[in-house]
C-alpha positions in Angstrom: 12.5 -7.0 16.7 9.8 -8.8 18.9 8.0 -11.3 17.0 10.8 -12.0 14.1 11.9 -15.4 15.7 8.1 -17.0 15.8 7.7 -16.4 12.2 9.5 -19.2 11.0 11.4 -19.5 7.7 8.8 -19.0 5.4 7.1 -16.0 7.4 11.0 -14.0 7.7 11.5 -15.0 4.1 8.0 -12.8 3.1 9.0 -9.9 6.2 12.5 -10.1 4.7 11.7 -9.7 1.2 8.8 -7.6 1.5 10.4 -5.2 3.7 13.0 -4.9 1.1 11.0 -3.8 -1.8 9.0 -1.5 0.9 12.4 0.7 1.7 13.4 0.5 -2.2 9.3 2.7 -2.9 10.3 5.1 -0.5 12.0 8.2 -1.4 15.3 9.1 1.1 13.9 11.1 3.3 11.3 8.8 4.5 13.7 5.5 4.3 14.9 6.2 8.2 11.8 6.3 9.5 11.7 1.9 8.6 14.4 1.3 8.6 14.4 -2.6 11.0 15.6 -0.9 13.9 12.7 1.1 14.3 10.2 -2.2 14.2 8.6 -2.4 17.3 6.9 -6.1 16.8 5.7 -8.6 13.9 3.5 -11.4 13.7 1.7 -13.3 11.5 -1.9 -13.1 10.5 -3.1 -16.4 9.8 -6.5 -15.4 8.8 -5.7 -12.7 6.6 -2.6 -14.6 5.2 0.1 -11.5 6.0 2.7 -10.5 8.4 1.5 -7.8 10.4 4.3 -5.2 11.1 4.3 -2.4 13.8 6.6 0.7 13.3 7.6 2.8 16.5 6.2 5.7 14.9 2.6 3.7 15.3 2.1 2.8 12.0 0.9 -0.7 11.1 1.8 -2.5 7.7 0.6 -5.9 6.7 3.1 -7.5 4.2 2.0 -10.3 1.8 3.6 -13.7 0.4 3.6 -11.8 -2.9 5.8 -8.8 -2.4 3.2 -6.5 -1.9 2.5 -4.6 1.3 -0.7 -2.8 2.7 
């Protein structure tokens, strides 16, 4: 996924982890739809202290050091 490798370690330890617990909320059906293949880009957000992710399906998540996701 574009963006993973400028995270660095502690920013794909938060995606990684976060992402994680966001599959394991979602009920069967909706799993495939983010699953990490269908990532189209991440970054960080400095200024709000999250990793922004970017689904293909247009859908924009910000994931936060503590497990949570918005």
């Amino acid at each position: 996924m574009k963006g993973y490798d400028k995270l660095g370690d502690f920013g794909q330890q938060v995606f990684d982890r976060t992402h994680k617990r966001h599959l394991a909320a979602m009920g069967t059906a909706e799993k495939p739809k983010y699953h990490r293949d269908r990532i189209k880009s991440v970054r960080a957000n400095n200024k709000e202290r999250c990793i922004e992710v970017k689904f293909n399906n247009g859908e924009l998540f910000k994931y936060y050091a503590d497990g949570t996701w918005g």
